[in-house]
N, CA and C atoms as an extended XYZ file, in Angstrom:
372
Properties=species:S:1:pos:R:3:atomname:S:1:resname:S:1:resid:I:1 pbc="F F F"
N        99.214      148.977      115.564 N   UNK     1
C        98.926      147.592      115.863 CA  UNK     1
C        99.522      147.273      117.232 C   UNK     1
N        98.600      147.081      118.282 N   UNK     2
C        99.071      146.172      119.209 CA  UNK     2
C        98.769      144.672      119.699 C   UNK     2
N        99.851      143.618      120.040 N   UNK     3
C        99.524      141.994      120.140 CA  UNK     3
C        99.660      141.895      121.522 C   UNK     3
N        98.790      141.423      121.846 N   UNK     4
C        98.557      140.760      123.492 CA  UNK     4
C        99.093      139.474      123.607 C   UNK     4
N       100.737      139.581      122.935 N   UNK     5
C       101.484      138.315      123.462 CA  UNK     5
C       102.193      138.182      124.739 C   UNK     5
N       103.412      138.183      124.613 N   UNK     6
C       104.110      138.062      125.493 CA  UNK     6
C       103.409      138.708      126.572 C   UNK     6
N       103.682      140.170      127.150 N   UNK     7
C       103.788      140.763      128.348 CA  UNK     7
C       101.976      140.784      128.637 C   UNK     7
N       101.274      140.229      127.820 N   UNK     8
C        99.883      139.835      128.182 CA  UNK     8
C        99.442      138.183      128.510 C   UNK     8
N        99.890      137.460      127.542 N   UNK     9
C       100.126      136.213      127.630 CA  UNK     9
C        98.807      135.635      127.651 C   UNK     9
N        98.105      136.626      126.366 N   UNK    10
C        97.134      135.903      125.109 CA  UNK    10
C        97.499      136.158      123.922 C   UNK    10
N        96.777      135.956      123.603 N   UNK    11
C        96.591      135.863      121.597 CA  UNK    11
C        95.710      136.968      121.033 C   UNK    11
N        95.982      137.592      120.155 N   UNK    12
C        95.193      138.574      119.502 CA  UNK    12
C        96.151      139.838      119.106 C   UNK    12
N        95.532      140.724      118.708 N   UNK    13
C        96.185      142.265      118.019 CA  UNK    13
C        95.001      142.735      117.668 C   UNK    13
N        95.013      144.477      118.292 N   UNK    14
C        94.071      145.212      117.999 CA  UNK    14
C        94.986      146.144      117.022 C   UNK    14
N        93.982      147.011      116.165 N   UNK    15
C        94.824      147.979      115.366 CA  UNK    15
C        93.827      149.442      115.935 C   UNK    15
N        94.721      150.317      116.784 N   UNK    16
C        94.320      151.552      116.933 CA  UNK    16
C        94.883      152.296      116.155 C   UNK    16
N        93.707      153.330      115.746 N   UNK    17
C        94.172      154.428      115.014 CA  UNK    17
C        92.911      155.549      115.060 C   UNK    17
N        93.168      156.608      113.832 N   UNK    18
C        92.004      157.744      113.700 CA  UNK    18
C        90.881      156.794      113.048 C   UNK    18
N        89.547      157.746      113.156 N   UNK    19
C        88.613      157.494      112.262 CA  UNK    19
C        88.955      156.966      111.162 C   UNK    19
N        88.984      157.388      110.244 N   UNK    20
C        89.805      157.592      108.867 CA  UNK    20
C        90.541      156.419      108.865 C   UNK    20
N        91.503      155.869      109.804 N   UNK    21
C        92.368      154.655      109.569 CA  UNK    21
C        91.147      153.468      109.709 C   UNK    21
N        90.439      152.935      110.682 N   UNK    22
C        90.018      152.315      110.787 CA  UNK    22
C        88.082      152.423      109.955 C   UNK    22
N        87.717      153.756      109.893 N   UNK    23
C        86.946      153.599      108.414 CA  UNK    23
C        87.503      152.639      107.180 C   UNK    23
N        88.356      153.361      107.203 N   UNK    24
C        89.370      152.272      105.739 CA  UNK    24
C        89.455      150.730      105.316 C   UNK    24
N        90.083      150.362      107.226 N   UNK    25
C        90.060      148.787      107.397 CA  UNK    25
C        88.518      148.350      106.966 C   UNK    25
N        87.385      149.056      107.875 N   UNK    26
C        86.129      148.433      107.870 CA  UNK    26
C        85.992      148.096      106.760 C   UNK    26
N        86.076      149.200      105.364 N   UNK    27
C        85.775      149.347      104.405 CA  UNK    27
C        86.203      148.149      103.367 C   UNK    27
N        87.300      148.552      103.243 N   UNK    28
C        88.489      147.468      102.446 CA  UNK    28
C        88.898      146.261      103.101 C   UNK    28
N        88.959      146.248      104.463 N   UNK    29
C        89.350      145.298      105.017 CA  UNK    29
C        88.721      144.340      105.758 C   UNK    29
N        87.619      144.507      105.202 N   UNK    30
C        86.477      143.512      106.168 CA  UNK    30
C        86.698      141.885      106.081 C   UNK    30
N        87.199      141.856      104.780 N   UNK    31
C        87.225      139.715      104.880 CA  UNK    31
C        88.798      139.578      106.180 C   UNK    31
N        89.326      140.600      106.294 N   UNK    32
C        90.390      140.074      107.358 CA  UNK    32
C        89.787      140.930      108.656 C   UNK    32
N        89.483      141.706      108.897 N   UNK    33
C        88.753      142.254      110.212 CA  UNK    33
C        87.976      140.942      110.523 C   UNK    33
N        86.928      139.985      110.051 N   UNK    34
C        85.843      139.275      110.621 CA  UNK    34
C        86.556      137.837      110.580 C   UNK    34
N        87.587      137.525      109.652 N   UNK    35
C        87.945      136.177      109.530 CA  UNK    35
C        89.138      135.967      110.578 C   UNK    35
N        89.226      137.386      111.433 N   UNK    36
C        90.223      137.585      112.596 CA  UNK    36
C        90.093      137.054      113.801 C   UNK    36
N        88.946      137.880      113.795 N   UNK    37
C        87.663      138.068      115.092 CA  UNK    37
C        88.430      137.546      115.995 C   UNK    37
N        88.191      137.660      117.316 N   UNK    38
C        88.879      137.176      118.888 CA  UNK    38
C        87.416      136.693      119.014 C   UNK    38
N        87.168      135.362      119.680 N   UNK    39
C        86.043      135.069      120.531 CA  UNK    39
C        85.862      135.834      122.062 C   UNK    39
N        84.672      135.421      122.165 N   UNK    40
C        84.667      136.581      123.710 CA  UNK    40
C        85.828      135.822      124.840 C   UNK    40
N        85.837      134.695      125.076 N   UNK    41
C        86.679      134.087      126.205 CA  UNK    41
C        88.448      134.472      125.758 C   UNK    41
N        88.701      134.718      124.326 N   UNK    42
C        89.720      135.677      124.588 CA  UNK    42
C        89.417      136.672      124.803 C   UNK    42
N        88.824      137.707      124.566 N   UNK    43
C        88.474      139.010      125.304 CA  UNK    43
C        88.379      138.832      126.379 C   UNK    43
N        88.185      138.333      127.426 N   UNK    44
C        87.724      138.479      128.548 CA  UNK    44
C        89.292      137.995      128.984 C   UNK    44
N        90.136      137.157      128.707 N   UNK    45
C        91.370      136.500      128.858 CA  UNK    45
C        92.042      138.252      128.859 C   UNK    45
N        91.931      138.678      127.881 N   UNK    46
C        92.913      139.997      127.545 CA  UNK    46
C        92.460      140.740      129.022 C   UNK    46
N        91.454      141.432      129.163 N   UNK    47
C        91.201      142.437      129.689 CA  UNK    47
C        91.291      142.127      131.373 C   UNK    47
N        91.338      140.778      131.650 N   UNK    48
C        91.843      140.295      132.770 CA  UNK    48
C        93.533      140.454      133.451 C   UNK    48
N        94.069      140.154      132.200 N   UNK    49
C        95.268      140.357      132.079 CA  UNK    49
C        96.092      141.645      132.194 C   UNK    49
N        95.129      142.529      131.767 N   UNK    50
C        95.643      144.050      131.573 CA  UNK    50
C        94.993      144.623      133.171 C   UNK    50
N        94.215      143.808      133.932 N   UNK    51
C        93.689      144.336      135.160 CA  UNK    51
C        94.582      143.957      136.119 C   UNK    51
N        95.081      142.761      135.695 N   UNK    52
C        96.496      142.367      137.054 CA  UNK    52
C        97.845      143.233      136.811 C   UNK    52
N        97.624      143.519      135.455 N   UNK    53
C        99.084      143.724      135.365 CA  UNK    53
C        99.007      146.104      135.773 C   UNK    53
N        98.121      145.788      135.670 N   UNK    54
C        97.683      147.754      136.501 CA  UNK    54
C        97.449      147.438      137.952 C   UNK    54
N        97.143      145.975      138.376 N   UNK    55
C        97.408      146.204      139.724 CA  UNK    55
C        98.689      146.650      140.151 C   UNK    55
N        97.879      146.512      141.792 N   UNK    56
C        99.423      146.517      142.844 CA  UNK    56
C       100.095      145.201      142.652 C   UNK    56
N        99.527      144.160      142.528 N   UNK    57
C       100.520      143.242      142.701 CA  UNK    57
C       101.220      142.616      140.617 C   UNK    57
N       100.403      143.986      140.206 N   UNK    58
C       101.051      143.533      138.316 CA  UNK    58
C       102.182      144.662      139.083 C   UNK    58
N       102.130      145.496      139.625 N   UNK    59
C       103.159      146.301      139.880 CA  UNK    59
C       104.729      145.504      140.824 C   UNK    59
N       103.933      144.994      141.539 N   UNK    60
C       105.253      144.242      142.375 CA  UNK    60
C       106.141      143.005      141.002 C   UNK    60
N       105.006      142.521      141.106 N   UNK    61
C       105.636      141.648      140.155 CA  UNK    61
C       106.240      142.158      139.141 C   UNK    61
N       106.197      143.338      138.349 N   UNK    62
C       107.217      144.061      137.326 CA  UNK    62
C       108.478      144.442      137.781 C   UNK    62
N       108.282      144.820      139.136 N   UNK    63
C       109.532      145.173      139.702 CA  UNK    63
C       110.513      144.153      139.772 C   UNK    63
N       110.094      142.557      140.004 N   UNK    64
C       111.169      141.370      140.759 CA  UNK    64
C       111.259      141.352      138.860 C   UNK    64
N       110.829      141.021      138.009 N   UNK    65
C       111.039      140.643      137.058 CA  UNK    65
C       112.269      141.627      136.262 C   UNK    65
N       112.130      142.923      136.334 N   UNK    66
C       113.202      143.793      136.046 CA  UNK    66
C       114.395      143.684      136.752 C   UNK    66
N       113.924      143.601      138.053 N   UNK    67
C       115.526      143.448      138.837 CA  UNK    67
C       116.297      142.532      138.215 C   UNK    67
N       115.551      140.768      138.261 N   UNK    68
C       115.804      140.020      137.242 CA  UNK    68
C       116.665      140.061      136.123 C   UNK    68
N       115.595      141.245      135.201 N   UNK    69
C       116.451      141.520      134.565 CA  UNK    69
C       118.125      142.607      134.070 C   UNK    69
N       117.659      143.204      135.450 N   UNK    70
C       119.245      144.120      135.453 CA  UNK    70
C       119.788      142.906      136.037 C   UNK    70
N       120.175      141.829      136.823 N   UNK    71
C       120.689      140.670      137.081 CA  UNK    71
C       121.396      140.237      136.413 C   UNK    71
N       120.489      139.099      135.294 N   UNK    72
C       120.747      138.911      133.940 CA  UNK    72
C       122.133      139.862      132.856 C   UNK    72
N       121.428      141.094      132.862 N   UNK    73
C       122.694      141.853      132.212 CA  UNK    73
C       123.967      142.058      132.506 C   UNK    73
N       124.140      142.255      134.176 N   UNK    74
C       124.938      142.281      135.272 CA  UNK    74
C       125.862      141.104      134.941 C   UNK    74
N       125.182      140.091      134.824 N   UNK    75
C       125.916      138.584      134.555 CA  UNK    75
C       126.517      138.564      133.367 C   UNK    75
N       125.810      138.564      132.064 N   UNK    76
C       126.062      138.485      131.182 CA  UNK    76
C       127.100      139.117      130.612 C   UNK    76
N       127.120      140.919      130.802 N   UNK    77
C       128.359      141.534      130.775 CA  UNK    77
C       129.846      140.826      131.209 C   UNK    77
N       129.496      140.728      132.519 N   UNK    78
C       130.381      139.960      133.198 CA  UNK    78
C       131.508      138.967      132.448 C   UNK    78
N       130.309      137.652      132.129 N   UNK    79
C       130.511      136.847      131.548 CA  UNK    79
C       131.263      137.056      129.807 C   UNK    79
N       130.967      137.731      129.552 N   UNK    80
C       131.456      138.262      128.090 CA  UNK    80
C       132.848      138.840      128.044 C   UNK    80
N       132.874      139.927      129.143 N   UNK    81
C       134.349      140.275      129.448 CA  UNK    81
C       135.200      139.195      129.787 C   UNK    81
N       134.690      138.323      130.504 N   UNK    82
C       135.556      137.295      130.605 CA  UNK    82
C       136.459      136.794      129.368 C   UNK    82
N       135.970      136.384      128.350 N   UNK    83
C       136.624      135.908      127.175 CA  UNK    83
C       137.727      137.169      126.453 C   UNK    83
N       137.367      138.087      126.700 N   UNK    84
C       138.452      138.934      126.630 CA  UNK    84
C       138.237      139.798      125.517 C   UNK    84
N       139.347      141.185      125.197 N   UNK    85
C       139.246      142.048      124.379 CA  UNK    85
C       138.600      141.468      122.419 C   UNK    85
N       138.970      140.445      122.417 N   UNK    86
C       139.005      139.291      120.868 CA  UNK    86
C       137.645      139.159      121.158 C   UNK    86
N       136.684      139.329      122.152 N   UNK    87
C       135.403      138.468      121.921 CA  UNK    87
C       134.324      139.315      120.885 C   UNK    87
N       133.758      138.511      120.028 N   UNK    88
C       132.972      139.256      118.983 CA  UNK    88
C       131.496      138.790      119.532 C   UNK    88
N       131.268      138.319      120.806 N   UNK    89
C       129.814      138.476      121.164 CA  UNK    89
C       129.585      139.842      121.576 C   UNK    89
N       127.850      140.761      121.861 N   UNK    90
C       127.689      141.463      121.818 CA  UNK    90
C       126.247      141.431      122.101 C   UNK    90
N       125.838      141.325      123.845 N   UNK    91
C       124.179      141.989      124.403 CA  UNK    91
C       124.125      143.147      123.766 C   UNK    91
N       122.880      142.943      123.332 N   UNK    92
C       122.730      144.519      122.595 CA  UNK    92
C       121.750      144.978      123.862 C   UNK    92
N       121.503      146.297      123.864 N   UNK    93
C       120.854      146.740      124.981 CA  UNK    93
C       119.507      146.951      124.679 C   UNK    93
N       118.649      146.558      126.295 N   UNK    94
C       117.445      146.881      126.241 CA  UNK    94
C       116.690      146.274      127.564 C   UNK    94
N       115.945      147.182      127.800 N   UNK    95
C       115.744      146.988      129.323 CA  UNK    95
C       114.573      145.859      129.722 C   UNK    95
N       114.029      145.393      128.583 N   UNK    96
C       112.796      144.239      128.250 CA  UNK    96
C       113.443      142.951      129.198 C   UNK    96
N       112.504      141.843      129.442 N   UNK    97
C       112.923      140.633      129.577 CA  UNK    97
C       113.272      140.208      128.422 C   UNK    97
N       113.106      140.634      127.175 N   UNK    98
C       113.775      140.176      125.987 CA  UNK    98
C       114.955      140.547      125.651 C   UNK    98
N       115.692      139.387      125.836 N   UNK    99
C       117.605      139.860      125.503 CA  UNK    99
C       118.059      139.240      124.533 C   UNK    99
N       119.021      140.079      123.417 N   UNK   100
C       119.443      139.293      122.470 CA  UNK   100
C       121.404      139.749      122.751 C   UNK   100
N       121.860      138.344      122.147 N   UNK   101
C       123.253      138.108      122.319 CA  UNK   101
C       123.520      138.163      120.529 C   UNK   101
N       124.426      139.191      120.105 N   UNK   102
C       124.797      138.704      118.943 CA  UNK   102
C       125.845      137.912      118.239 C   UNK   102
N       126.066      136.493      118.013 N   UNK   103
C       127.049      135.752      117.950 CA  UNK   103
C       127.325      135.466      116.305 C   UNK   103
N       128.308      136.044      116.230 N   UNK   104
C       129.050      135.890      114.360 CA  UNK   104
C       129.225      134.941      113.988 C   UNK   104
N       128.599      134.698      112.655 N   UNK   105
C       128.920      133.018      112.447 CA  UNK   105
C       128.037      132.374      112.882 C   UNK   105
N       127.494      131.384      111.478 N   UNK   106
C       126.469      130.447      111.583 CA  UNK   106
C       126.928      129.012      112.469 C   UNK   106
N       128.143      128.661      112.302 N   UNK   107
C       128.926      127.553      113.165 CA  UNK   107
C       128.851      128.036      114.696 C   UNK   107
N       129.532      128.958      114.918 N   UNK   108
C       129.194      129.594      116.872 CA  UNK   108
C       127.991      129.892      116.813 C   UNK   108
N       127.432      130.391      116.063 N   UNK   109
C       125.610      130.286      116.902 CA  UNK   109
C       125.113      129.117      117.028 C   UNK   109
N       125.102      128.087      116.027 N   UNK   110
C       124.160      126.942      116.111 CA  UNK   110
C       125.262      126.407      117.193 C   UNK   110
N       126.346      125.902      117.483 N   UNK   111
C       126.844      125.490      118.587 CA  UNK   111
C       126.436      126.113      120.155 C   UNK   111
N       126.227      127.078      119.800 N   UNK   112
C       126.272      127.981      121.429 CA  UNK   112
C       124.931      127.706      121.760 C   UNK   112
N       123.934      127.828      120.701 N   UNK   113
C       122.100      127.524      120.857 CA  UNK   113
C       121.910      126.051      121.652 C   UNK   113
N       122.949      125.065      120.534 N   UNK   114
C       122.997      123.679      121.073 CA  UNK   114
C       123.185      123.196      122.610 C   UNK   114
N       124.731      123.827      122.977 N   UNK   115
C       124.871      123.995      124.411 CA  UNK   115
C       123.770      124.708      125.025 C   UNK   115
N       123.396      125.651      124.710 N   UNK   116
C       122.031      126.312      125.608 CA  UNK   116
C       120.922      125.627      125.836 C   UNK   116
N       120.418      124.776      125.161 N   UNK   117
C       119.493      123.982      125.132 CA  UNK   117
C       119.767      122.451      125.848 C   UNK   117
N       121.122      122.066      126.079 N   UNK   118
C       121.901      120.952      126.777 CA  UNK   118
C       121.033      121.198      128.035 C   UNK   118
N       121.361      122.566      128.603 N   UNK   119
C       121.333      123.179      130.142 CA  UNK   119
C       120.122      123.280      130.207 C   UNK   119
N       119.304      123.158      129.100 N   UNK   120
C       117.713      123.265      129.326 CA  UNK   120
C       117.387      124.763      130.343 C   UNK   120
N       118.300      125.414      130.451 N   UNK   121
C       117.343      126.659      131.180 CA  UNK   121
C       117.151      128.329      130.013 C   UNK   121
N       117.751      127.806      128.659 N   UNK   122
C       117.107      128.957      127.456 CA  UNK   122
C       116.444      128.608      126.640 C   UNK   122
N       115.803      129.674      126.208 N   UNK   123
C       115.164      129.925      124.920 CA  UNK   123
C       115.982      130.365      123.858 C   UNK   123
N       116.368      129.277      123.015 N   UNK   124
C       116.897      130.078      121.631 CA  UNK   124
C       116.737      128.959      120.587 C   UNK   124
């Protein structure tokens, strides 16, 4: 299964596989294969998307966005050491624009989300 969310920035999921896998779906799975369906103006949305992003300039632009994100980590580390050897936060790693912080405790997360959202510049 792949979804043309995020790093496409449409809507949809195709399911590749063998013959045999997708014989099966047709077979058994037809009231959700057709009640799925993508209209053509998302298709055409997808395959647009996948043409910029194989360009040269889907290529430049991956690059500022990664730097970005080694940035981001750069900081964040940073920032974490700061609080010192006691701190139980924890970037888990991964080289995506998707970063997760793991914060213990339902009281420090919903507080820390709260402040994050004060500053209006995260998502959480």
């Amino acid at each position: 299964v792949h979804t043309f969310g995020k790093a496409a920035g449409c809507h949809g999921a195709v399911v590749a596989g063998s013959n045999t896998i997708i014989s099966y779906l047709v077979n058994y799975a037809r009231p959700f294969v057709y009640s799925t369906a993508l209209p053509p103006h998302s298709l055409v949305s997808i395959q647009q998307s996948y043409e910029s992003m194989m360009s040269e300039e889907g290529e430049r632009r991956r690059k500022v966005v990664f730097h970005f994100v080694r940035v981001f980590r750069q900081e964040m580390k940073r920032g974490l050491s700061s609080f010192g050897k006691g701190c139980q936060f924890e970037l888990l790693p991964s080289p995506s624009p998707i970063q997760a912080v793991i914060v213990p405790g339902n009281e420090s997360c919903i507080s820390i989300c709260k402040d994050l959202r004060e500053v209006g510049r995260f998502d959480v």
